[in-house]
C-alpha positions as CSV (number, residue, x, y, z in Angstrom):
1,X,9.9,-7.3,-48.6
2,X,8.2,-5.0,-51.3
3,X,5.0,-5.7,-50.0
4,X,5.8,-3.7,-46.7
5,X,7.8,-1.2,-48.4
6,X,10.9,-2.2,-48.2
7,X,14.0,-4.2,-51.2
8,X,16.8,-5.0,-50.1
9,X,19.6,-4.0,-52.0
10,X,23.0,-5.8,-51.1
11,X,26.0,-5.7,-48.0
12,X,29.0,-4.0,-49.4
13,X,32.2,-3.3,-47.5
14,X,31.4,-0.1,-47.0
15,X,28.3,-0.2,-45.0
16,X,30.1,-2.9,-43.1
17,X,32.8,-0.2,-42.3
18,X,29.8,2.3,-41.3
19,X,28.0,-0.7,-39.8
20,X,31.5,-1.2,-37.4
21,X,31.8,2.6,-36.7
22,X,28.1,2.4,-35.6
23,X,28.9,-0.1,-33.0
24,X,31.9,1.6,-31.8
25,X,29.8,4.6,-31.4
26,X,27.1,3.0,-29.7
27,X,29.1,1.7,-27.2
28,X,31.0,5.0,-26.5
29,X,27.5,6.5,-26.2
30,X,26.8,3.5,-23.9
31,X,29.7,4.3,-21.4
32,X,29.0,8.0,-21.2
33,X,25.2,7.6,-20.2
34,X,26.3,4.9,-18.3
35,X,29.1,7.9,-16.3
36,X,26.3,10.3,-15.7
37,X,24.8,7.9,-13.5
38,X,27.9,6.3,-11.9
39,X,29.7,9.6,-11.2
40,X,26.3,10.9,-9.4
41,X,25.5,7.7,-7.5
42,X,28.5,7.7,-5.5
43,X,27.8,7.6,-1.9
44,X,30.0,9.3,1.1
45,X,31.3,6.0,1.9
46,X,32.7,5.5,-1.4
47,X,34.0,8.6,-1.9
48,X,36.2,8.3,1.8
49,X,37.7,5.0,0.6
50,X,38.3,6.2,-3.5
51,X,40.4,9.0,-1.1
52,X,41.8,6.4,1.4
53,X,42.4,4.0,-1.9
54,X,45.8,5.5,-3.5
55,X,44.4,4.6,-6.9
56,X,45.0,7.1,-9.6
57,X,41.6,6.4,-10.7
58,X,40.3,6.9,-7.9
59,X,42.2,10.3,-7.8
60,X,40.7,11.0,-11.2
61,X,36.9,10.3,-10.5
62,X,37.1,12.7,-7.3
63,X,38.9,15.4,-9.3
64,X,35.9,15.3,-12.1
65,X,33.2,15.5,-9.6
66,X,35.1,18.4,-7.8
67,X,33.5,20.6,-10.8
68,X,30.0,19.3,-11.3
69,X,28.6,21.8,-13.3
70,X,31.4,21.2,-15.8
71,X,31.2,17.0,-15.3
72,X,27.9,17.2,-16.1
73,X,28.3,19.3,-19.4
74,X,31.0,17.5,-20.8
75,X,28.8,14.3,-20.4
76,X,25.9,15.8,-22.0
77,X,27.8,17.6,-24.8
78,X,29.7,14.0,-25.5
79,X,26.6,12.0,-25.2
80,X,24.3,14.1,-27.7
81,X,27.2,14.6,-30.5
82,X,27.5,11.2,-30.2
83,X,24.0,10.1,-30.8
84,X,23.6,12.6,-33.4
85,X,26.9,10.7,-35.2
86,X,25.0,7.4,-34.9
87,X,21.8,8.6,-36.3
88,X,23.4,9.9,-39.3
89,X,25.2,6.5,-40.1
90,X,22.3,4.7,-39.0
91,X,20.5,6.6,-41.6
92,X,23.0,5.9,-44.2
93,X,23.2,2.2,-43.7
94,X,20.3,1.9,-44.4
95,X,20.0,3.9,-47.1
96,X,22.7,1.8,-48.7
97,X,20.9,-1.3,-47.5
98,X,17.2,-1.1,-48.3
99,X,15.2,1.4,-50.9
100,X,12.4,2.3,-48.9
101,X,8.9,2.7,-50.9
102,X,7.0,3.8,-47.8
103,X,7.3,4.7,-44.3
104,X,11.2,5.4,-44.6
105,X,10.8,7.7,-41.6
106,X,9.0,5.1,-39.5
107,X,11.8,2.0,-40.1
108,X,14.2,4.4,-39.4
109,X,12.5,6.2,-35.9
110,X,11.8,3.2,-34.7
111,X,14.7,1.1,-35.3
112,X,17.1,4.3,-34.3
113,X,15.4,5.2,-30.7
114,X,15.3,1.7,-29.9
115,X,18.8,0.9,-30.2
116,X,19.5,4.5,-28.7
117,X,17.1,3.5,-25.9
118,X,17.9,0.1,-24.8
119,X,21.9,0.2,-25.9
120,X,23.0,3.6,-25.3
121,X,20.8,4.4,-22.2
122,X,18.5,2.1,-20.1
123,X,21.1,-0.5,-20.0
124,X,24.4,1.2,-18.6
125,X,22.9,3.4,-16.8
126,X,21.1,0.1,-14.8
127,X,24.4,-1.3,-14.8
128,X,26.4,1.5,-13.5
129,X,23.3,2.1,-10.8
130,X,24.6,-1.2,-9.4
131,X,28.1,-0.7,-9.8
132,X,28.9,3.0,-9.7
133,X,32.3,3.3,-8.2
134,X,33.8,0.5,-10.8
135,X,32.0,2.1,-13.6
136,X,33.4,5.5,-12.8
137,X,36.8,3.9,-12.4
138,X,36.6,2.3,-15.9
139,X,35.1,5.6,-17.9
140,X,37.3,8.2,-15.9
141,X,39.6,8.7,-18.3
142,X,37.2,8.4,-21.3
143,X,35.3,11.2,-19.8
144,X,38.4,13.1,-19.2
145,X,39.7,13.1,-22.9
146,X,35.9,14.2,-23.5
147,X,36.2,17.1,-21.0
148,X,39.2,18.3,-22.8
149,X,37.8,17.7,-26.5
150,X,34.4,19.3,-25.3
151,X,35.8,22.0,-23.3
152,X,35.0,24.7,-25.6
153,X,30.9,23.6,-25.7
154,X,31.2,22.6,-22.0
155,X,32.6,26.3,-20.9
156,X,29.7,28.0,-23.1
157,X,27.0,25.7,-21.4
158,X,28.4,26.0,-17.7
159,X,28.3,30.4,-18.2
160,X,25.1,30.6,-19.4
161,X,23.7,27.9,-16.8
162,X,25.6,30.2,-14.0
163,X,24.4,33.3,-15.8
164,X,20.7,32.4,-15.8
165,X,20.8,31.0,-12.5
166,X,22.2,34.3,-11.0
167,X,19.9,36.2,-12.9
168,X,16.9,34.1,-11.1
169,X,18.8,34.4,-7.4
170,X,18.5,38.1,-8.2
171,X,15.1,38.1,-8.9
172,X,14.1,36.0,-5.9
173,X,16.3,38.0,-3.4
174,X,14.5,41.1,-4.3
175,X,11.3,39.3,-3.6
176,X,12.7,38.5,-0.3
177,X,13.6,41.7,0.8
178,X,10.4,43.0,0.2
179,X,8.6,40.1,2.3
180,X,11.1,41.6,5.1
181,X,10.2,44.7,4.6
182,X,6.5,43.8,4.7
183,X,6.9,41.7,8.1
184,X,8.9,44.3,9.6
185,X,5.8,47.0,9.2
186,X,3.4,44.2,11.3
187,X,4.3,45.9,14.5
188,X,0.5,45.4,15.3
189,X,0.9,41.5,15.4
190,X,1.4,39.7,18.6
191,X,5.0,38.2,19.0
192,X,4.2,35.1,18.4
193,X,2.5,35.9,14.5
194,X,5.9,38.4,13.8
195,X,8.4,35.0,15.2
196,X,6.2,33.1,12.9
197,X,6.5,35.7,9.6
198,X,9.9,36.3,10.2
199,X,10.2,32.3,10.2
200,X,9.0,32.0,6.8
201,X,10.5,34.9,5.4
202,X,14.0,33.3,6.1
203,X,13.1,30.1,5.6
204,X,14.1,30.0,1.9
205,X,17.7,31.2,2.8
206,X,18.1,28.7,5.5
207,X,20.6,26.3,5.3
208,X,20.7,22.5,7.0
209,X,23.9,23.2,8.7
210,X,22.4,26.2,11.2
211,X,19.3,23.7,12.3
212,X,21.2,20.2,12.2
213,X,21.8,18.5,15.8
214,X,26.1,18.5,15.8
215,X,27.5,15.3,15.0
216,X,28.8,15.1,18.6
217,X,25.1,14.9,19.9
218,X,24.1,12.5,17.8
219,X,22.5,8.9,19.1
220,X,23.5,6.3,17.3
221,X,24.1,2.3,17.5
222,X,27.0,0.3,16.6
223,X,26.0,-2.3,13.9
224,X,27.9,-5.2,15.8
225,X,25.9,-4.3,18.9
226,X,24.0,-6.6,20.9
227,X,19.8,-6.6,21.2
228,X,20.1,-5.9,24.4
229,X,22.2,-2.9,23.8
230,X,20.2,-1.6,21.2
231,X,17.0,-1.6,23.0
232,X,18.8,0.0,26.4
233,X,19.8,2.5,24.1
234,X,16.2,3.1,22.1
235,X,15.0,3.4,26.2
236,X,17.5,6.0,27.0
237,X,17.6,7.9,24.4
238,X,13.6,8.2,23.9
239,X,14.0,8.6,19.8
240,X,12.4,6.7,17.7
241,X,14.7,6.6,14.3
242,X,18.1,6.2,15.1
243,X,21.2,5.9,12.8
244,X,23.4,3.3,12.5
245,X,26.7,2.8,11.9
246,X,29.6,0.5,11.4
247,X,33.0,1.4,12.7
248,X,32.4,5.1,13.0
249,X,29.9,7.8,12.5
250,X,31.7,7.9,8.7
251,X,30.2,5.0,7.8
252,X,26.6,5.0,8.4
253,X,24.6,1.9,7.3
254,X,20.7,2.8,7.7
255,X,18.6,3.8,10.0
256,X,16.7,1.8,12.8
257,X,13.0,2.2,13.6
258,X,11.3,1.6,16.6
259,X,8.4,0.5,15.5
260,X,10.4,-2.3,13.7
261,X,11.3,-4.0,16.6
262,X,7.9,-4.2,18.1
263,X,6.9,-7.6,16.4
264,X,10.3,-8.8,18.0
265,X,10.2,-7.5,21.4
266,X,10.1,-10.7,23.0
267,X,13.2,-11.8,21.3
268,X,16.9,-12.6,22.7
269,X,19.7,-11.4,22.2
270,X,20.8,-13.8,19.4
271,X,18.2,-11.8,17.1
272,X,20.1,-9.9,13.8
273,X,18.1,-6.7,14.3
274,X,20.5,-5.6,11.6
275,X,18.0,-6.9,8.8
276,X,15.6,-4.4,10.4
277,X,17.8,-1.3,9.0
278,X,16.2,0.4,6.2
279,X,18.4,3.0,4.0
280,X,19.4,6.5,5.5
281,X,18.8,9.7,3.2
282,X,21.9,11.9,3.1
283,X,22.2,15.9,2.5
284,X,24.4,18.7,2.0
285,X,25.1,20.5,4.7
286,X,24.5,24.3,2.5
287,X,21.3,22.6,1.3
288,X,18.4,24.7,2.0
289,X,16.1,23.9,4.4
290,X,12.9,24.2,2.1
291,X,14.4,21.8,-0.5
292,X,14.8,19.2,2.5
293,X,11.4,20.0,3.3
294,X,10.2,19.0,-0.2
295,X,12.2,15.8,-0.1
296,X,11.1,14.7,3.2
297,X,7.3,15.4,1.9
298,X,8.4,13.5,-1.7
299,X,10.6,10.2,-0.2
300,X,8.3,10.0,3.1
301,X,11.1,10.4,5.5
302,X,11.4,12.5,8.4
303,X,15.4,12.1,9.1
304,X,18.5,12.7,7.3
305,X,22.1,12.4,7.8
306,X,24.2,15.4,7.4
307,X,27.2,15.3,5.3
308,X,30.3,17.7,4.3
309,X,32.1,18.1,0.7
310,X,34.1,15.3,1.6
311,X,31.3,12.8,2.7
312,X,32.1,13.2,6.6
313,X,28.9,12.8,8.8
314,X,28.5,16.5,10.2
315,X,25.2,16.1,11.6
316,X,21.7,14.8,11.6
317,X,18.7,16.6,10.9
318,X,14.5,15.8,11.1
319,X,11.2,17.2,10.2
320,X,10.7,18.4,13.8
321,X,13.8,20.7,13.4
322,X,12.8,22.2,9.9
323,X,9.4,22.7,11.0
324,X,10.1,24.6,14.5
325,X,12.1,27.2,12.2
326,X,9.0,28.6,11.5
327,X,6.6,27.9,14.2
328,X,8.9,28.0,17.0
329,X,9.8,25.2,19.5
330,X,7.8,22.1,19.3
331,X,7.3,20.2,22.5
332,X,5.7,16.6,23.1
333,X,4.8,14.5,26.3
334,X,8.2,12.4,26.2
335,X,10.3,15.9,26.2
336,X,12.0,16.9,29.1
337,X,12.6,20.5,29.5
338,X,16.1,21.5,29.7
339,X,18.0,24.6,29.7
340,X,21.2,25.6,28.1
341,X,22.4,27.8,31.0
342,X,21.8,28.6,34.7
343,X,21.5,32.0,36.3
344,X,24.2,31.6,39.5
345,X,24.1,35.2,40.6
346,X,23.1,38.9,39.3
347,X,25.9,38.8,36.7
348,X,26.8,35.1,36.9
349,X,26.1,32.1,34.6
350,X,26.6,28.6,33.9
351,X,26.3,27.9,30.3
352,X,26.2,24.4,28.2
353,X,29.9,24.6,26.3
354,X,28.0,24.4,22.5
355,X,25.2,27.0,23.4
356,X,25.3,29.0,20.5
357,X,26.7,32.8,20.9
358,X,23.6,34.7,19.5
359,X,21.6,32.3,22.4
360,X,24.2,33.7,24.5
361,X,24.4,37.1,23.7
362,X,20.3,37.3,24.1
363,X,20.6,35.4,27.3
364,X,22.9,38.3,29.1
365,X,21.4,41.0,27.4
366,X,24.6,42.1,25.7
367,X,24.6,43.9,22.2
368,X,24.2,41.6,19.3
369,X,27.5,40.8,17.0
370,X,29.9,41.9,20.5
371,X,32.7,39.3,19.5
372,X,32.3,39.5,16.0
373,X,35.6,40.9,16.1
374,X,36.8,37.6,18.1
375,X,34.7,34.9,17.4
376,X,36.7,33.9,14.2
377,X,34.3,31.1,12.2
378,X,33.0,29.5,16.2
379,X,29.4,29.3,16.7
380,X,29.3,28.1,20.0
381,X,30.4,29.4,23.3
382,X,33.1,26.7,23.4
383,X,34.5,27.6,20.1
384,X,34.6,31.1,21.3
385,X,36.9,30.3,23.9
386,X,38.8,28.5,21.3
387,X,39.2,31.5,18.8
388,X,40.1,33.6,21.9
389,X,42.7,31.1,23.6
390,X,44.5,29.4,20.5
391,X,45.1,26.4,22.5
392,X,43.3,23.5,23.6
393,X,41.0,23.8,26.5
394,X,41.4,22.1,30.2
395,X,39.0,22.5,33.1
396,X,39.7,26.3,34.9
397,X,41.1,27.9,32.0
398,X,39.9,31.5,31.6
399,X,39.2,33.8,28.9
400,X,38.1,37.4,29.2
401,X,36.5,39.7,26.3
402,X,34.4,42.7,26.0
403,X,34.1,42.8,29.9
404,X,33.2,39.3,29.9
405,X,35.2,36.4,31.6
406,X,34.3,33.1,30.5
407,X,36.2,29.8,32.5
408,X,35.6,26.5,31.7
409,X,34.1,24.8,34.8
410,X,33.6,21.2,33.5
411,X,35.0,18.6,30.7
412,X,33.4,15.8,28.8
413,X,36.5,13.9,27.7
414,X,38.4,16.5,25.3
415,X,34.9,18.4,24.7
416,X,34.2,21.4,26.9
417,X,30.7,20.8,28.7
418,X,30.2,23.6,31.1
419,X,31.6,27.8,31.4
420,X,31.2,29.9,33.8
421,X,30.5,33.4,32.4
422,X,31.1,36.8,34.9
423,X,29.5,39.9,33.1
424,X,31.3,43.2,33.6
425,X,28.6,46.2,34.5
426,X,30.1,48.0,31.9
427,X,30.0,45.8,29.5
428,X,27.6,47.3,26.1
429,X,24.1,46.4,26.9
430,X,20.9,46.0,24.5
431,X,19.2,49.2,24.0
């Protein structure tokens, strides 16, 4: 092997030692790319049944990715110190193995990154892309003894990250101040151009949860539904994605498009529309509303299922709703128009129970913020009522606050659909 540089010297128990500890190593570094992947893939579905489970490991994997930030620095602390440990016996085997009379640095580069590549990266992480919940449950504790070796590395990484990331906030809320500032002094511009600056100026602090459509309003269809029921619902409903879910709104398989089922029209009802579905994108619901804009424009998608810390559906959110943030309401030929409330007399109203209090508040001219001394965490009308009763709610039960009486005129099942609102004349007016 002289003639490419290389002479093999020998196999001594030694490098086989090395040559063992190598292997070990490769295959810890192996499991811990493989985590990264596993531990982030989870989806909300397999997060409620690792809580439903009982399994300690279960219990283990949701405790780890309660602390992300710190997850995800052990992994990278233990990956890389790892690696570095199998170059450096890599290099001494062989070393020990071979005397290299030219391009030492070349054997070694490539023989190294392509064990590091195919070994202790592309592969697990493949694997544990497939199976992420039973990866996580076999590297849990793994990781955990790494957390607690690395914690010292991990803590340092996870400050500075936070540090630098505040620092950045700072900068940017400066910048947005000063954009508010700026819109406020167009006084000039017609209302339609300030409700359209104002609309960008916030929409970068934005979250999905003030623009989603409530998880009670949501349209969805029953996997084990029947063709015929899907497309009664497709009519009624007028939308043309629509979630779909199996058991419960928890559990949400895909989404159904419309323009799907158009090749199939014509069918029965013995047609699986179910091999239709095509896979539902899921969000936080603090996400901001310009990052979802940037993913819809990336992945092509224009709806997304809303989701809590726990994976519980919250919501559902679409392009149409991020967009009319900033240019207002956007209407087509198949809306209807609706209102959220009906003027009954001089200082009478009917309002929809989940119209939102600042909606509210604009609609009977009172001053902004007048029950934030009431209103608790509520948002809506209904939850108003809820803050201010303490009890649950049943058709002619009345309320009264700030010279305003509010009595719940109708019920949907448990939900409260319609209130009656009597204004007070002296109640504190918009000046």
């Amino acid at each position: 092997m002289d003639s490419v540089g290389i002479i093999y010297q020998g196999f001594t128990a030694e490098i086989a030692l090395m040559l063992a500890i190598s292997l070990v190593l490769l295959l810890i570094s192996a499991l811990v790319s493989g985590s990264e992947v596993a531990f982030f893939s989870l989806s909300p579905s397999d997060q409620q049944a690792m809580r439903q489970s009982g399994d300690a490991r279960d219990e283990a994997v949701l405790e780890l990715r309660s602390n992300v930030d710190s997850l995800l620095a052990t992994i990278l602390v233990a990956n890389n110190l790892v690696n570095i440990c199998i170059v450096i016996l890599t290099s001494k085997i062989m070393d020990s193995m071979f005397l290299f009379t030219r391009f030492e640095f070349l054997f070694k580069t490539v023989l190294v990154t392509f064990l590091l590549l195919l070994f202790g990266e592309i592969l697990p992480k493949v694997f544990s892309q497939e199976n992420p919940r039973w990866f996580a449950r076999v590297v849990v504790y793994p990781i955990k003894f790494f957390k607690l070796l690395c914690s010292p590395l991990s803590y340092v990484l996870v400050r500075t990250g936070g540090r630098l990331s505040r620092m950045a906030s700072r900068g940017a809320e400066i910048s947005m101040e000063e954009l508010a500032d700026a819109v406020d002094l167009t006084r000039t511009a017609s209302q339609e151009e300030h409700q359209m600056l104002s609309g960008i100026v916030n929409f970068v602090n934005t979250e999905v949860e003030e623009i989603m459509r409530p998880r009670i309003d949501i349209t969805a269809i029953d996997i084990k539904a029947s063709y015929e029921q899907v497309k009664r619902i497709i009519i009624e409903s007028g939308y043309s994605r629509i979630p779909v879910y199996d058991e419960d709104l928890d559990n949400i398989k895909g989404a159904l498009y419309v323009k799907d089922l158009l090749p199939h029209i014509g069918c029965g009802n013995e047609f699986g529309w179910q091999q239709l579905l095509r896979k539902i994108y899921f969000v936080p619901k603090h996400k901001k509303i310009d990052d979802l804009l940037r993913d819809f424009q990336e992945k092509k998608i224009h709806v997304a299922i809303v989701v809590d810390e726990y994976g519980a559906t919250q919501g559902l959110v679409s392009l149409e709703d991020v967009l009319e943030e900033v240019v207002g309401e956007i209407s087509d030929e198949s809306d209807e128009e609706e209102s959220f409330y009906e003027r009954l007399g001089e200082n009478t109203y009917l309002f929809d129970g989940k119209s939102h209090i600042v909606d509210f508040e604009r609609v009977i001219g009172c001053d902004e913020d007048i029950f934030a001394d009431v209103q608790g965490r509520a948002e809506t009308l209904a939850g108003l009522m809820l803050e201010l009763r303490r009890d649950l709610l049943h058709k002619g039960d009345m309320v009264e606050a700030h010279g305003i009486r509010l009595t719940v005129q109708a019920m949907d099942g448990h939900r409260v659909d319609k209130i009656k609102v009597e204004v007070n004349n002296d109640t504190p007016q918009n000046r």
